[in-house]
C-alpha positions as CSV (number, residue, x, y, z in Angstrom):
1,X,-13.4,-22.8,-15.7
2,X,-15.0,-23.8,-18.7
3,X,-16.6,-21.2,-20.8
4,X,-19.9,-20.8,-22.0
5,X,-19.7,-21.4,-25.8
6,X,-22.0,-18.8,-28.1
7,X,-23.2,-18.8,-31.5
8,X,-23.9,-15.0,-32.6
9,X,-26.8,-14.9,-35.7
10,X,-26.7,-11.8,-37.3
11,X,-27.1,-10.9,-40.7
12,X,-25.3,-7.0,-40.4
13,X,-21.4,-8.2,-40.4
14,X,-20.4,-4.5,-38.4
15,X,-23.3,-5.6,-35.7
16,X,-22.3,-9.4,-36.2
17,X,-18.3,-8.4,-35.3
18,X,-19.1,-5.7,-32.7
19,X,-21.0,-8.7,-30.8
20,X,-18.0,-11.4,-31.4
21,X,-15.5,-8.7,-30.1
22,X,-17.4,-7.6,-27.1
23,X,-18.1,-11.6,-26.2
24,X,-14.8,-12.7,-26.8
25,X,-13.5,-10.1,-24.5
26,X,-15.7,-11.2,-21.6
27,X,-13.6,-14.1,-19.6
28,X,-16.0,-16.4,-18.9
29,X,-17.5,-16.3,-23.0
30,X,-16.0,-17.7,-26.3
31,X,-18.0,-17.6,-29.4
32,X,-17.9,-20.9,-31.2
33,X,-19.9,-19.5,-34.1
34,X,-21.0,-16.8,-36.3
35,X,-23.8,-17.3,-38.8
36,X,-25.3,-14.4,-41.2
37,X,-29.2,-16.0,-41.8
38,X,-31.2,-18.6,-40.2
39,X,-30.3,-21.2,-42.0
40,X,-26.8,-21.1,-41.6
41,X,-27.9,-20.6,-37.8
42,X,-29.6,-24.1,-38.0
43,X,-26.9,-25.6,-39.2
44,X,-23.8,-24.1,-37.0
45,X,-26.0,-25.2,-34.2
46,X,-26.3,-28.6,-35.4
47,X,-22.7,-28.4,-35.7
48,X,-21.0,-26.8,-32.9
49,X,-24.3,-27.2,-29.7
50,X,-23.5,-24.2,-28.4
51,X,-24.3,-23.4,-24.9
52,X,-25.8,-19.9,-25.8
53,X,-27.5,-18.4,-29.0
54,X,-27.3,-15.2,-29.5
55,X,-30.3,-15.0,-32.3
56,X,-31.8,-11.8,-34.4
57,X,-35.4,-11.8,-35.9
58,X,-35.2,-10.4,-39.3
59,X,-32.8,-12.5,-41.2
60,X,-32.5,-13.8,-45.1
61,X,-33.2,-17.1,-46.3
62,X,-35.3,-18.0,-42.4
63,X,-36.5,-16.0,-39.9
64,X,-35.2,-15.6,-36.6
65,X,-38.5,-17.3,-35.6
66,X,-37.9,-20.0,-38.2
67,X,-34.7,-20.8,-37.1
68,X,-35.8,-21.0,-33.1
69,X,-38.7,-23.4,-34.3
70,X,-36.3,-25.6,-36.4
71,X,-33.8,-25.3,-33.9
72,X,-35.7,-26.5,-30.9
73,X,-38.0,-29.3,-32.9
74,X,-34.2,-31.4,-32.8
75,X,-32.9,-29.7,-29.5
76,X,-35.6,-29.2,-26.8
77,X,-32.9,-28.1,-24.2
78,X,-31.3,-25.1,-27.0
79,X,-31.3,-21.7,-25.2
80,X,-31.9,-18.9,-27.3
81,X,-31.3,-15.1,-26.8
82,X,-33.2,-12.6,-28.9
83,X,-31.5,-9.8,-29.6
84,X,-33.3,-7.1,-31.9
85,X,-34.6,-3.7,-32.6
86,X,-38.3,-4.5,-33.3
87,X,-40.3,-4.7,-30.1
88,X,-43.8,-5.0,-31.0
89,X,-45.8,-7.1,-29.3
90,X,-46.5,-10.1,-31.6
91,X,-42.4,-10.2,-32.4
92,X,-42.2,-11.1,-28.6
93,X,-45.0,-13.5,-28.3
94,X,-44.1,-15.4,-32.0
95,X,-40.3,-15.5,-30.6
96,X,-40.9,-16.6,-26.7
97,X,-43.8,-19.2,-28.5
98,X,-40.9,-20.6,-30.4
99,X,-38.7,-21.0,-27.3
100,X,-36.4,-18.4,-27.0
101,X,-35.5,-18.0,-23.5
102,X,-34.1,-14.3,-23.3
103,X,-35.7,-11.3,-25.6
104,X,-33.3,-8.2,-25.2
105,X,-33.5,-4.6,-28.0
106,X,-30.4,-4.1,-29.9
107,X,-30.0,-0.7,-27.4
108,X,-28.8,-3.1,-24.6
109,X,-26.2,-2.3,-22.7
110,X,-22.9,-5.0,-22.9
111,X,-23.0,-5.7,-19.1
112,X,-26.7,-6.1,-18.8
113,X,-26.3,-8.8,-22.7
114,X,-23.5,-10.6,-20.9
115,X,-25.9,-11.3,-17.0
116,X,-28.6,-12.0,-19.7
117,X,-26.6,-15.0,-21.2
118,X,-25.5,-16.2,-17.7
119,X,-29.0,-16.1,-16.4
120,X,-30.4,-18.0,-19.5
121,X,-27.0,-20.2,-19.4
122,X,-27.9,-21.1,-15.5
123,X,-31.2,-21.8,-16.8
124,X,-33.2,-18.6,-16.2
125,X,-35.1,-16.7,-18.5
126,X,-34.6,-13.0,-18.9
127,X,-37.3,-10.9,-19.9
128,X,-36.9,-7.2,-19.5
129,X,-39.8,-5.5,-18.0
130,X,-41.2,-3.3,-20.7
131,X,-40.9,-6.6,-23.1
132,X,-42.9,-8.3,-20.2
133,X,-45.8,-5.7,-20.3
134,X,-46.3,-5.5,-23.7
135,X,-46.5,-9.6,-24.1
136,X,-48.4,-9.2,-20.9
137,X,-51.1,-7.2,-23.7
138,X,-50.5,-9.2,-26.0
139,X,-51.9,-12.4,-24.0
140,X,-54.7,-10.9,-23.0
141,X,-55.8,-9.6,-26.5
142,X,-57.7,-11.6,-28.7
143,X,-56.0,-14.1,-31.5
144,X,-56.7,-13.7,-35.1
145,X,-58.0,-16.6,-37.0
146,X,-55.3,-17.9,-40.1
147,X,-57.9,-16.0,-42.6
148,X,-58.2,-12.9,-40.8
149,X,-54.4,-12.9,-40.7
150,X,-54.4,-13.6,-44.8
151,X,-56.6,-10.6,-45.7
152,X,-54.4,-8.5,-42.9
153,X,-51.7,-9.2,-45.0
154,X,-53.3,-8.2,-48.4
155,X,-54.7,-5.0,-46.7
156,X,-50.8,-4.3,-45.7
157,X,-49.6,-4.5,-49.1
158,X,-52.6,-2.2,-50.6
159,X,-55.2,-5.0,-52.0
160,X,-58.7,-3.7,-52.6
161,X,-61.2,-5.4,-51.1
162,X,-62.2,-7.4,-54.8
163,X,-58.2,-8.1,-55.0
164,X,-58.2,-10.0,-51.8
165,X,-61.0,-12.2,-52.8
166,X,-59.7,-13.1,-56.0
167,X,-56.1,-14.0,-54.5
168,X,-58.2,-15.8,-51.6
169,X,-61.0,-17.2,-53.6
170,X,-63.5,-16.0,-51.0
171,X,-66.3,-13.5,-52.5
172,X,-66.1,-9.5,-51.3
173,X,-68.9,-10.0,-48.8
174,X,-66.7,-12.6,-47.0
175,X,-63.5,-10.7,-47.4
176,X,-65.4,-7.1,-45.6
177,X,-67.0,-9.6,-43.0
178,X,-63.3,-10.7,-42.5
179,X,-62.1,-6.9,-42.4
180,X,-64.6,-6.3,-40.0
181,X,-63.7,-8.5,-37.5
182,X,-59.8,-7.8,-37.7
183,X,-60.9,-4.3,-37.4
184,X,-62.5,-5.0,-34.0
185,X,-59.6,-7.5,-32.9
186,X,-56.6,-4.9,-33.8
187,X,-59.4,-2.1,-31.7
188,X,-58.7,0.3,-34.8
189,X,-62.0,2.0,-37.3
190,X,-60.5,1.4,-41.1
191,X,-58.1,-0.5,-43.3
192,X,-55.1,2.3,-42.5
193,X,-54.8,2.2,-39.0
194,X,-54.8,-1.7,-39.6
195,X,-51.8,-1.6,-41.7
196,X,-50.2,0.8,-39.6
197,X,-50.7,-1.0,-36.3
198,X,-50.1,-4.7,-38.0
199,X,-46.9,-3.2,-38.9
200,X,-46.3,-1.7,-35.3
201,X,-47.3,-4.7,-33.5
202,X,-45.0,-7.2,-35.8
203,X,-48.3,-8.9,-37.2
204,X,-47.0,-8.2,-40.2
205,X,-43.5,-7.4,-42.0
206,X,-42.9,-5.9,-45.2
């Protein structure tokens, strides 16, 4: 029987070697490929086509999301795990967007990893159902506009109001009508709860 041939991306080497060991150990499962940021996970796929990638979200040099984009632009058919500790709402919907076919937390259990990359291998998705319900909010909330996600941003790292419109070269009046309407979008009252909830959701990383 031929086995299905993984490429683990992960940038912490004891997480990275924990997943090779436990795949390699699995009969039907051989990892082909072991890549530390998203680049190097672009190009071991070009490489080796695995069957199965195994793919986290925060990585150096290109994002997990990066990588899934880049990755699927020159390989439509590519199926793509997730496998991460951040599960706000926007990681999931930004990931699945890009074409990632699986989305599993990093406090998985081995069996339950190993039926997730024979589902996806057999051409499934698997979504686990608490990931379901909160991209199930996330599609029914509203978007924000490219702007309103620029000033979100500046507000995160602790930008006054004048400070965002000089780094935007919009005037203050546009930057508060701006604030105002991310305000109403994110369903929070001031600039605080809109950093902390941007950061929550995965709107916005440090």
């Amino acid at each position: 029987m031929d086995k299905i041939k993984i490429l683990v991306v992960e940038d912490h080497n004891v997480v990275r070697q924990g997943l090779v060991a436990l795949i390699n150990s699995v009969q039907d499962m051989t990892v082909v490929g072991q890549a530390s940021n998203g680049r190097e996970a672009v190009d071991l796929f070009n490489r080796q086509n695995p069957d199965i990638t195994i793919m986290d979200l925060r990585l150096p040099v290109m994002t997990g999301v990066e990588a899934i984009t880049s990755i699927r632009r020159n390989h439509p058919g590519a199926r793509i795990i997730v496998l991460t500790t951040f599960d706000g709402d926007e990681d999931i919907y930004r990931a699945l967007q890009a074409g990632a076919k699986g989305y599993l937390l990093k406090d998985t259990f081995g069996d339950d990893l190993m039926d997730a990359i024979r589902c996806v291998h057999a051409g499934k998705s698997r979504i686990p159902p608490a990931v379901a319900q909160r991209l199930a909010d996330r599609m029914g909330g509203p978007e924000l506009t490219p702007r309103e996600l620029d000033v979100l941003k500046l507000i995160v790292a602790g930008k006054s109001n004048k400070e965002i419109g000089n780094l935007l070269s919009i005037s203050e009046a546009t930057v508060k009508t701006h604030i105002n309407s991310l305000l109403s979008k994110l369903g929070v009252t001031d600039r605080t709860q809109a950093a902390t909830t941007a950061l929550q959701r995965g709107i916005v990383h440090l």
